[in-house]
C-alpha positions as CSV (number, residue, x, y, z in Angstrom):
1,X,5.5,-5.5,-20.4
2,X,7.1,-3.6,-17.7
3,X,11.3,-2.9,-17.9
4,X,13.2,-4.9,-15.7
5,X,13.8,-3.7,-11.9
6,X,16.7,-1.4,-11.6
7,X,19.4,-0.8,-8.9
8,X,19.4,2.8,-7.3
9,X,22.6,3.1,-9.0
10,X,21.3,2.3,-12.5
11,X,17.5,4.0,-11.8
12,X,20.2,7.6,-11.3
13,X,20.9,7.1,-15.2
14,X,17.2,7.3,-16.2
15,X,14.9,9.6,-17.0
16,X,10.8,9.8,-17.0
17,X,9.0,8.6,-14.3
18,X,11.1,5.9,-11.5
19,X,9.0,3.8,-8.6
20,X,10.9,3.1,-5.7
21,X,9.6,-0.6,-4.7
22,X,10.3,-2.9,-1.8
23,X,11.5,-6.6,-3.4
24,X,9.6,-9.2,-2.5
25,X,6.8,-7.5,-0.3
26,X,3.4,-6.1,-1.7
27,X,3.8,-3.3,0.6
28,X,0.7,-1.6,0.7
29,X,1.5,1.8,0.1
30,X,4.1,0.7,-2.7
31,X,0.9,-1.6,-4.1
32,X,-1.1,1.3,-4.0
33,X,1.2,3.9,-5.7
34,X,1.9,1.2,-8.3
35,X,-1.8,0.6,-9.1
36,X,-1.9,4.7,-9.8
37,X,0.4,4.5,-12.6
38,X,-1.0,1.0,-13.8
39,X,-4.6,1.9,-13.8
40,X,-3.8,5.2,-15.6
41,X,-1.6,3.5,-18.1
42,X,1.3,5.7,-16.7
43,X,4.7,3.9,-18.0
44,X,7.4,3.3,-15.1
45,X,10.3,2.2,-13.9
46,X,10.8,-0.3,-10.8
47,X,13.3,0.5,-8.6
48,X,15.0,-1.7,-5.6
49,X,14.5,-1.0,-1.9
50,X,15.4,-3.8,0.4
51,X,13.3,-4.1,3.3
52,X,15.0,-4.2,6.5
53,X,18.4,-3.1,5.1
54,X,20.3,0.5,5.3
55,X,19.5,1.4,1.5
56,X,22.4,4.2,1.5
57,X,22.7,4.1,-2.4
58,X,19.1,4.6,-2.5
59,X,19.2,7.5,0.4
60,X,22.3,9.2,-1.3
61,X,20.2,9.3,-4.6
62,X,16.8,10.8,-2.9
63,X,17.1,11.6,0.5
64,X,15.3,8.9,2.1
65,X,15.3,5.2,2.8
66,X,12.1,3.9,2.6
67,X,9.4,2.8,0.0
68,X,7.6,4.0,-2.5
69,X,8.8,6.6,-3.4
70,X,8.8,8.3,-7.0
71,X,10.8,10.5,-9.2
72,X,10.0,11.6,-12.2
73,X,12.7,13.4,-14.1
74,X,14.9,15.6,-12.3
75,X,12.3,16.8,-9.3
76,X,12.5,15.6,-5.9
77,X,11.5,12.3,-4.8
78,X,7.8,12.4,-3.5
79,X,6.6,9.5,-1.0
80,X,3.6,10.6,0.7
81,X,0.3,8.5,-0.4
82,X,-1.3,12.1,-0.9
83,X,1.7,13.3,-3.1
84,X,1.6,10.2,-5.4
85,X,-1.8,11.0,-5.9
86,X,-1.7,14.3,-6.9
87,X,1.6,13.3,-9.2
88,X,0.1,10.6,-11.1
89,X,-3.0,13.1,-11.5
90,X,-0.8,15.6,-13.2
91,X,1.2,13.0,-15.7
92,X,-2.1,11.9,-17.0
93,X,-5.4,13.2,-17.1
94,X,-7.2,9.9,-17.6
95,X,-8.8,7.9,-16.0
96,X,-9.5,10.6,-13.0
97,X,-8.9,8.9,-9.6
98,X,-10.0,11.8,-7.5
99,X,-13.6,13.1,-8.1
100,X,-14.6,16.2,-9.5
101,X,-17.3,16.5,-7.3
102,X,-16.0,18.4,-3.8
103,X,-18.1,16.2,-1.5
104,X,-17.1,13.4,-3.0
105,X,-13.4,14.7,-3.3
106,X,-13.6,15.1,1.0
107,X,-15.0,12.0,1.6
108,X,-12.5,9.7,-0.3
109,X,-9.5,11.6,0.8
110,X,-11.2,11.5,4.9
111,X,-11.3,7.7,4.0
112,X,-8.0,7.2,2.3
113,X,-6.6,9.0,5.2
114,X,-8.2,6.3,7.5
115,X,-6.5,3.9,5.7
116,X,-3.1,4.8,4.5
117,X,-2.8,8.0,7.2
118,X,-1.2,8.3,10.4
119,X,-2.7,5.5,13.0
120,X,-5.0,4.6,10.0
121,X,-5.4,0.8,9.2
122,X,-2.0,0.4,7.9
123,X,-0.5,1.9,10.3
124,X,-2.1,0.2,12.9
125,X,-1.7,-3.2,11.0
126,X,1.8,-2.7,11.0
127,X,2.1,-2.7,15.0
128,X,0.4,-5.8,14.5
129,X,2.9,-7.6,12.4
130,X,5.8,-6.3,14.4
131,X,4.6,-7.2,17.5
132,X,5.5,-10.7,17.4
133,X,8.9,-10.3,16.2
134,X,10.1,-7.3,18.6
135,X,8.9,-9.9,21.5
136,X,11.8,-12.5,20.1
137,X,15.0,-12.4,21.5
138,X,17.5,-9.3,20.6
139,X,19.7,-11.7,18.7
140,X,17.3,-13.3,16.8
141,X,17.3,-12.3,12.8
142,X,13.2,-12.1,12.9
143,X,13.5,-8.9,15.5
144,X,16.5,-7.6,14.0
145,X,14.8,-7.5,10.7
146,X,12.1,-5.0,12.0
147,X,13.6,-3.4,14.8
148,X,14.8,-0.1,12.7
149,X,11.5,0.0,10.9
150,X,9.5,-0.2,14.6
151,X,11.9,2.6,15.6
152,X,11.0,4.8,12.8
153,X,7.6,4.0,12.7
154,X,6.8,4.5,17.0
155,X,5.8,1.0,17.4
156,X,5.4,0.2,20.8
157,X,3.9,-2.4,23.1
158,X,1.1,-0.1,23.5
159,X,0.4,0.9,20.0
160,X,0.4,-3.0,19.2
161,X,-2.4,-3.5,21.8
162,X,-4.9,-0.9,20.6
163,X,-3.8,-1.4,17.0
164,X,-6.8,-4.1,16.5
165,X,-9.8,-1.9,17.3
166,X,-8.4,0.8,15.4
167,X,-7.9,-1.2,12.3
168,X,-11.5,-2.9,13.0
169,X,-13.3,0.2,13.3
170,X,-11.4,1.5,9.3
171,X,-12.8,-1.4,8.4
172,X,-16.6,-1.3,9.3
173,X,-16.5,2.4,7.9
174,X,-15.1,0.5,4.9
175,X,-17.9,-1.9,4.8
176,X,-20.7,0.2,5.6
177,X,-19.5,2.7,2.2
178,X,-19.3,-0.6,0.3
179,X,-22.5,-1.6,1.2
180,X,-24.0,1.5,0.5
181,X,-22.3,1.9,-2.6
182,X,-23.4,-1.7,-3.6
183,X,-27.0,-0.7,-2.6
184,X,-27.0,2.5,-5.4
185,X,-25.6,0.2,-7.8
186,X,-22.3,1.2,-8.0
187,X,-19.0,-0.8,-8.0
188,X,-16.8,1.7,-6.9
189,X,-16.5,3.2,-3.4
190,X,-16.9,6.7,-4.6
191,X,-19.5,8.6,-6.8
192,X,-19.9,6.0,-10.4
193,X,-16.1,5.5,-11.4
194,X,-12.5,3.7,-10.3
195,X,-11.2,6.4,-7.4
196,X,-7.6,6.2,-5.6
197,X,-9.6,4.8,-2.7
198,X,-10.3,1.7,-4.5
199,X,-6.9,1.3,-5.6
200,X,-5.7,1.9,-2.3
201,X,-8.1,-0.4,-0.2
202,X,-7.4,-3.2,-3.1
203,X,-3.5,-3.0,-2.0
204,X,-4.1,-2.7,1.7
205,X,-6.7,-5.8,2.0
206,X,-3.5,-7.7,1.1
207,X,-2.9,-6.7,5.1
208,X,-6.0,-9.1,5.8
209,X,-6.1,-11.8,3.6
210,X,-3.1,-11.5,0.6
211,X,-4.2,-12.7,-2.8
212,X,-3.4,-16.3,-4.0
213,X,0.4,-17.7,-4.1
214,X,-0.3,-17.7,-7.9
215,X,-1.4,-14.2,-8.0
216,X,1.4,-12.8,-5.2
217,X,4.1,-14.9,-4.8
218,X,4.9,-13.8,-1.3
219,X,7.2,-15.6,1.0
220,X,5.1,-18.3,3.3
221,X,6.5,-16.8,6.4
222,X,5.1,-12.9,5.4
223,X,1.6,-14.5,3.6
224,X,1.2,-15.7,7.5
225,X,2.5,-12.3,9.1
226,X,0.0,-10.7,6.6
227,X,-2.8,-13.0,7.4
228,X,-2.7,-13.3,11.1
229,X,-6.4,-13.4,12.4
230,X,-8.1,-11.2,15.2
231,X,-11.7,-11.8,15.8
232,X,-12.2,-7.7,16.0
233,X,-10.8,-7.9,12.5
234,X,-12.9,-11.0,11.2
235,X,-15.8,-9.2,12.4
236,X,-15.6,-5.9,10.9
237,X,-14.5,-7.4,7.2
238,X,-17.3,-8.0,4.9
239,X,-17.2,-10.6,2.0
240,X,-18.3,-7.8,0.0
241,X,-15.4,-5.8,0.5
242,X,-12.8,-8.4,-0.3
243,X,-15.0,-9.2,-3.6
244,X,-14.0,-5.3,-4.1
245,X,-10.2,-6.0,-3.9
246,X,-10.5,-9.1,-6.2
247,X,-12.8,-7.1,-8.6
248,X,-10.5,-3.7,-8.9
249,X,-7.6,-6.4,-9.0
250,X,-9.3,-8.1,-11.7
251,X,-10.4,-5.1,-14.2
252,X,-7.9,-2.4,-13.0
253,X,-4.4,-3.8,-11.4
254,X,-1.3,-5.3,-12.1
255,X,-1.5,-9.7,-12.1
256,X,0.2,-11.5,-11.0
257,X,2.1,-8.7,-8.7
258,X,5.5,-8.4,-10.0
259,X,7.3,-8.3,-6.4
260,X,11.1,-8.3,-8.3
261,X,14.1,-9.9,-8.3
């Protein structure tokens, strides 16, 4: 059983490893970092970022605003996907998530970066989700919410236009090493064994469809935001990819997601 979420303010008195989580959202990236340290057995404290809000306790303490992030000890905070990777490689040898073999080292990092990367799927999911509520009035709570997030993130009219082949053409790559994964008998998407790219792609599907209300207990309004369909998306996402997310959530992951206070 995991320790109760802490404040910034209380996570500063703390030692070992600390997981900078946003309340009430399975953030992808903050899914995906999680599922590092759970699949590995890695013990961990949550920590409290508020979506939306200015977080200054939280920036004071590490330097920057948003989620995950992690700090273990006394080091600096680390908050890239690639970081946490590497981090939670070095606190515990086992299970591996990146592959001893080089080729299959390249290809899972060329795909995570298609995922969690720059104008990867996430990335381009995002614009998605904002889009809507930076079109709402600049009173309105919903676009104040995300305005300081598009900001920082470069959303823009533009970006949310293109974001749906981009995300649709992740996907089919997705699919396609799924399926051919499948076809060699393996459940994983790399090489024979659990990888950081399944963990990852488990914690970003929630971007397509989220898991069940008694598995995430997300807030109706962001379950919709989440799940908002585009037939470019529909098309490119295979049954057999979301059986993935269910099956690495199943045998590997955290239920039901503890999303905090």
């Amino acid at each position: 059983m995991n320790n109760p979420w802490l404040t910034p303010e209380e996570a500063q008195n703390h030692d070992g490893l600390r997981l900078v989580l946003t309340v009430g959202v399975p953030g992808p990236w903050g899914e995906g970092a999680k599922g590092l340290l759970v699949a590995k057995g890695i013990p961990f404290r949550r920590v409290i970022q508020q979506p939306g809000e200015p977080n200054e306790t939280l920036f004071a303490w590490t330097g920057e605003i948003n989620a995950p992030q992690a700090v273990y000890e006394d080091r600096a905070a680390l908050n890239r996907w690639n970081d946490l990777i590497f981090l939670a490689e070095s606190l515990e040898e086992t299970p591996p998530l990146v592959p001893e073999d080089p080729s299959d080292r390249a290809q899972m990092f060329g795909l995570l970066h298609e995922l969690c990367g720059q104008d990867g799927f996430g990335w381009n999911r995002r614009q998605m989700l904002f889009a809507p509520l930076l079109s709402l009035p600049t009173d309105h709570p919903g676009r104040r919410s995300v305005e300081s997030m598009a900001q920082r993130y470069g959303c823009s009219e533009g970006g949310a236009h293109r974001a749906p082949r981009r995300c649709a053409e992740v996907l089919s790559m997705l699919a396609q090493q799924c399926s051919e994964q499948l076809s060699r008998g393996s459940q994983f998407l790399i090489g024979n064994q659990l990888s950081a790219l399944d963990i990852y792609w488990a914690a970003f599907a929630a971007l397509i469809e989220p898991l069940p209300a008694e598995l995430c207990a997300m807030p109706p309004g962001m379950r919709a935001g989440y799940g908002q369909r585009h037939p470019l998306i529909d098309a490119a996402t295979s049954p057999e990819l979301m059986a993935h997310r269910d099956r690495i959530y199943a045998e590997h992951l955290e239920l039901p997601i503890d999303l905090g206070p």
